[in-house]
C-alpha positions in Angstrom: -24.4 -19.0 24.8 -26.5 -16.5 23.2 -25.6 -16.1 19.5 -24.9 -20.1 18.7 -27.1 -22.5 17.2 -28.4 -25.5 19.9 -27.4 -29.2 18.2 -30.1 -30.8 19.8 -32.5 -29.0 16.8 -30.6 -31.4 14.5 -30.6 -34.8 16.8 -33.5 -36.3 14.8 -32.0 -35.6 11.8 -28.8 -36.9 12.8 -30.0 -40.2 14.2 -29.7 -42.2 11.2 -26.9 -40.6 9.7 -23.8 -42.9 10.5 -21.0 -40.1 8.7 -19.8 -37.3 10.5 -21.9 -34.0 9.5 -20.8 -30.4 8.7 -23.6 -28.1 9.9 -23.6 -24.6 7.8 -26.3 -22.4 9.7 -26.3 -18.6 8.1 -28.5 -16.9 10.8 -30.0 -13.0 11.0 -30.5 -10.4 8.9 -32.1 -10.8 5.4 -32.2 -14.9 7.2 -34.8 -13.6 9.5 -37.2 -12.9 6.6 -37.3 -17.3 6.0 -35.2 -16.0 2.6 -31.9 -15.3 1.0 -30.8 -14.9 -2.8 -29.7 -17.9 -4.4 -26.3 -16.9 -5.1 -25.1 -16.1 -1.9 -26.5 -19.1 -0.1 -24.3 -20.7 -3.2 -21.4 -18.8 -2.7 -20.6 -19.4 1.6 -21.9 -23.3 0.8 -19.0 -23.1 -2.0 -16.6 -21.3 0.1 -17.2 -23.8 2.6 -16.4 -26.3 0.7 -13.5 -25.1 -0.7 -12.0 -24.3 2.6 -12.4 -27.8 3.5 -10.5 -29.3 -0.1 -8.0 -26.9 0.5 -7.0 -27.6 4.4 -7.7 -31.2 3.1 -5.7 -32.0 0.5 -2.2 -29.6 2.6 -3.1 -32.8 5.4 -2.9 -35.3 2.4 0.1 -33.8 1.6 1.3 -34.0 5.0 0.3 -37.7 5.6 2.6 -38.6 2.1 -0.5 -39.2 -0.1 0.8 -39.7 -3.8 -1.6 -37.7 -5.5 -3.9 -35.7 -2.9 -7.4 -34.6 -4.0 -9.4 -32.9 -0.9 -12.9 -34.6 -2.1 -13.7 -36.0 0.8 -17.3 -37.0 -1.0 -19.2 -34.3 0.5 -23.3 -34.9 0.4 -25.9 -32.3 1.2 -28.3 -34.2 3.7 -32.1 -33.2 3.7 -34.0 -32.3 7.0 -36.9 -34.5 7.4 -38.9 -32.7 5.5 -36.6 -31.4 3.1 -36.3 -27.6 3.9 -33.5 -26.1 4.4 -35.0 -22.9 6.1 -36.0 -22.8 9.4 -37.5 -19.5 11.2 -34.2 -16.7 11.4 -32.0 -19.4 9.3 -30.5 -21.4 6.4 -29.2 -24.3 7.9 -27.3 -27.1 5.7 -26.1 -30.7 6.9 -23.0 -32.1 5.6 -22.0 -35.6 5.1 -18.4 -36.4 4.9 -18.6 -39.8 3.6 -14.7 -40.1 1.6 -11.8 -40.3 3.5 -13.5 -39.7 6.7 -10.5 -39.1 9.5 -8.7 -36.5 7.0 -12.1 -35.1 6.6 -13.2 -34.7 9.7 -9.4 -32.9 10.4 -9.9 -30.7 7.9 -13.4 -29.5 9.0 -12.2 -29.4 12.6 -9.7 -27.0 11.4 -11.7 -24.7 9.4 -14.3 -24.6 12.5 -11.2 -23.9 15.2 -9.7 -21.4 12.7 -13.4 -19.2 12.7 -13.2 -19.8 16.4 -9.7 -18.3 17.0 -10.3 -15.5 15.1 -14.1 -14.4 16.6 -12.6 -15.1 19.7 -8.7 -14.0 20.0 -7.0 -10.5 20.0 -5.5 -10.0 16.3 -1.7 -8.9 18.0 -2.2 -12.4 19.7 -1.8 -14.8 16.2 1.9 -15.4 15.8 4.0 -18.9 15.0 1.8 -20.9 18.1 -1.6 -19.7 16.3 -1.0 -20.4 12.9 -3.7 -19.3 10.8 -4.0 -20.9 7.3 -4.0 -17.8 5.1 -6.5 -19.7 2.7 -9.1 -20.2 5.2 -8.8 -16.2 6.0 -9.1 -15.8 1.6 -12.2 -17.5 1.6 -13.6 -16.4 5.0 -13.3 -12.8 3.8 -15.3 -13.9 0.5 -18.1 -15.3 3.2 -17.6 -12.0 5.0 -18.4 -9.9 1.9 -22.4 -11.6 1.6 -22.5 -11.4 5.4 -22.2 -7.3 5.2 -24.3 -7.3 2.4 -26.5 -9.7 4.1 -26.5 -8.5 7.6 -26.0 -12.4 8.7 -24.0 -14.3 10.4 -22.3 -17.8 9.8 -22.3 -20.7 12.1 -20.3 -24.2 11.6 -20.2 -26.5 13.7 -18.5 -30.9 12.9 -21.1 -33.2 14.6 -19.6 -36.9 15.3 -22.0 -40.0 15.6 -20.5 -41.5 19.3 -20.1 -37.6 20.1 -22.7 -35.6 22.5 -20.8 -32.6 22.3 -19.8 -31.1 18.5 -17.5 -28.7 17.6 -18.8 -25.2 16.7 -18.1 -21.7 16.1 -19.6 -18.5 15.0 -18.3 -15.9 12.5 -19.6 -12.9 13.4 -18.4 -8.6 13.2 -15.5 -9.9 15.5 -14.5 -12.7 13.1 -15.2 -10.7 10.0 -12.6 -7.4 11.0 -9.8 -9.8 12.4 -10.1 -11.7 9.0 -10.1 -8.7 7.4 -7.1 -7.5 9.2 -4.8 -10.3 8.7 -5.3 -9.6 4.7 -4.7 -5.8 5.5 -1.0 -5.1 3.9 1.2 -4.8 7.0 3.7 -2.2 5.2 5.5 -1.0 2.0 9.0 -1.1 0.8 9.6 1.7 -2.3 12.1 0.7 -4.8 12.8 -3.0 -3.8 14.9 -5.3 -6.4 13.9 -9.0 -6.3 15.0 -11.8 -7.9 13.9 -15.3 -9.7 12.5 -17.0 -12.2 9.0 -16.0 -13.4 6.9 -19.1 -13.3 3.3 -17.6 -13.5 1.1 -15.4 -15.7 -2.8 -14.9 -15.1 -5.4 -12.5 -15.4 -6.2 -12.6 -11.8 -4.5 -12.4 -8.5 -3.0 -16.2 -8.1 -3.7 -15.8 -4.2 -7.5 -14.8 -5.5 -7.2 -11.5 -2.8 -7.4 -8.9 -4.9 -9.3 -7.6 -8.3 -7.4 -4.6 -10.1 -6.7 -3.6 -13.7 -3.6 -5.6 -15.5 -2.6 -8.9 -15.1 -0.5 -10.8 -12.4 2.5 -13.4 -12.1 4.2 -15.5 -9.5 8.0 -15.6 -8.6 10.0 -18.0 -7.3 13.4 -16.4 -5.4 16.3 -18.4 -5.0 15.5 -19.2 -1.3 12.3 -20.8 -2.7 9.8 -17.6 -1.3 7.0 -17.2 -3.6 6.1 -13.6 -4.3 3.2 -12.2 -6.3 3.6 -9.7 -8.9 1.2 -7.1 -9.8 1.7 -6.2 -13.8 0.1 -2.9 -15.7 -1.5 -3.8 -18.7 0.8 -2.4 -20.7 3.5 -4.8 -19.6 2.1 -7.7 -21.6 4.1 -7.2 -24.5 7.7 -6.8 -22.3 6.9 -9.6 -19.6 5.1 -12.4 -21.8 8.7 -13.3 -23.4 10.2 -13.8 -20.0 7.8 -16.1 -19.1 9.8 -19.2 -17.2 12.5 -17.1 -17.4 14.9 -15.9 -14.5 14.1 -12.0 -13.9 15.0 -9.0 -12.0 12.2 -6.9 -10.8 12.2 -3.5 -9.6 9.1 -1.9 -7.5 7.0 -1.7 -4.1 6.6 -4.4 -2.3 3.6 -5.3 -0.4 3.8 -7.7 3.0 1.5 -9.1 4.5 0.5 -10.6 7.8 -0.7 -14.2 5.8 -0.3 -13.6 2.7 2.6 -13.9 0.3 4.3 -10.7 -0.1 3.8 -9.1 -3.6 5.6 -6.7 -5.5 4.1 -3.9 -8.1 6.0 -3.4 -11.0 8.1 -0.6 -12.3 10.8 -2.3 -14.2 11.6 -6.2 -14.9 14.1 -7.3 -17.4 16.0 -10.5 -18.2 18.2 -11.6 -15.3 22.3 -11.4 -16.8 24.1 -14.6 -15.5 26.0 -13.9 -12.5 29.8 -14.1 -13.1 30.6 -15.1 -9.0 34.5 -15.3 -9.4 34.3 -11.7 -10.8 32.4 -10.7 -7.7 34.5 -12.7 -5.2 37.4 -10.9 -6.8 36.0 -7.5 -6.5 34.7 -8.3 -2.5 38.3 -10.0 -2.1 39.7 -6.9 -3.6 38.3 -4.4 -1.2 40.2 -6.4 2.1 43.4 -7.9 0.1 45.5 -7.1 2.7 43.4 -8.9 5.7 43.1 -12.1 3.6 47.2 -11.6 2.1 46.7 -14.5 -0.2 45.1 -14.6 -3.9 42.3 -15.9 -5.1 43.3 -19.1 -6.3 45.2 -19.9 -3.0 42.4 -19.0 -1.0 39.8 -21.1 -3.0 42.3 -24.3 -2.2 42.4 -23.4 1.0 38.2 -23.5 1.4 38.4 -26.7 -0.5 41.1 -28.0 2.2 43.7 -28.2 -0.5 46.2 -26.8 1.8 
């Protein structure tokens, strides 16, 4: 298929190479000129990378690892003659040489995730497509050298005992349904949330967006994690309430992957919440349906009577 890299360049290469490889090919534009800066080579090689720590270490997780890492002893592998460039590309090889299974599943995922988005309508993703929100962070860091760039990424997980590798290309199709899926999906003026403020940083936590002021995360009661987007001049009111329980006032922000985040108006300490008072004052408003008081009808729940 016209647009994807052939494995069979990288068979000699491969040959003696008994891990599984990660092939990172970054193909036309400024590519077909046999050079790119530095830095961006750097950047989708460390994006890369981190894709495949993060996926890793929620599988670690998954498989009951005490303490998961995602290093999965990555090594950059040298062509036989040691360039990297080849005419139209930048192509890097891969070694996963730690942990190898949970490697290769991680890898497998970040390649079918690319895949499903080049390749499927947006409207399409839903609960039977899940799409790892931190794959679509990063991809849409990759996405911002590509524009620049005018290239296009390629990955593809070669197995030794395996003709056929995995592959996929993350191209103007990719790049606008990643894009999408970090797009905010709607608004909500004047929304009250609660929890306890466990967070404070200079920078988004979910690393999505850059803006003046300073951001938190919240934990609701239901165990939802919001972000919260502070002004500068908040410092001063919110830094007391630091691991503190909160109620915050403000527009909330949803997303399709996400976490919803809210931008401040107002937060002040959460009061503690009397519920007998406000069981009495619910109760008090249908006395007459429930023709008992409050006493009798909290022995009654408790099967008292």
């Amino acid at each position: 298929m016209e647009g994807y890299f052939s494995i069979t360049e990288e068979v000699s290469v491969l040959e003696d190479v008994e891990d599984p490889v990660l092939i990172v090919r970054i193909t036309k534009g400024l590519a077909d000129r046999k050079r790119l800066p530095l830095a961006h080579v750097i950047s989708v090689l460390d994006e890369v990378r981190q894709m495949i720590s993060d996926v890793g270490r929620e599988i670690q997780k998954q498989k009951g690892v005490p303490a998961p890492s995602g290093d999965f002893g990555l090594e950059l592998l040298a062509s036989g003659s040691g360039v990297m460039f080849r005419p139209g590309s930048v192509q890097a090889q891969i070694a996963i040489t730690q942990h190898v299974q949970t490697g290769i599943m991680a890898a497998q995922q970040v390649v079918r995730t690319v895949e499903l988005l080049e390749t499927s309508d947006l409207p399409a993703i839903g609960p039977d497509k899940p799409i790892d929100p931190r794959i679509v962070r990063r991809l849409n860091r990759i996405a911002r050298i590509q524009r620049s760039d005018k290239t296009e990424l390629h990955l593809a997980v070669k197995r030794p005992g395996f003709e056929k590798p995995l592959a996929a290309r993350f191209g103007d199709a990719g790049m606008a349904a990643a894009r999408a899926l970090q797009a905010p999906m709607f608004r909500m003026e004047e929304m009250t949330i609660y929890g306890k403020l466990f967070e404070l940083a200079d920078h988004d936590p979910a690393g999505e967006e850059e803006t003046k002021g300073f951001w938190g995360q919240l934990c609701r009661d239901n165990g939802e994690i919001w972000r919260i987007q502070f002004k500068p001049d908040d410092l001063a009111t919110v830094t007391p309430l630091f691991r503190k329980q909160v109620v915050i006032t403000g527009t909330a922000v949803y997303y399709r992957v996400a976490s919803p985040k809210i931008i401040v108006r107002d937060i002040s300490p959460e009061h503690d919440r009397d519920y007998e008072a406000a069981f009495d004052n619910l109760f008090g408003c249908d006395k007459a349906l429930y023709n008992a008081d409050f006493q009798t009808l909290l022995r009654r729940m408790r099967g008292d009577e």
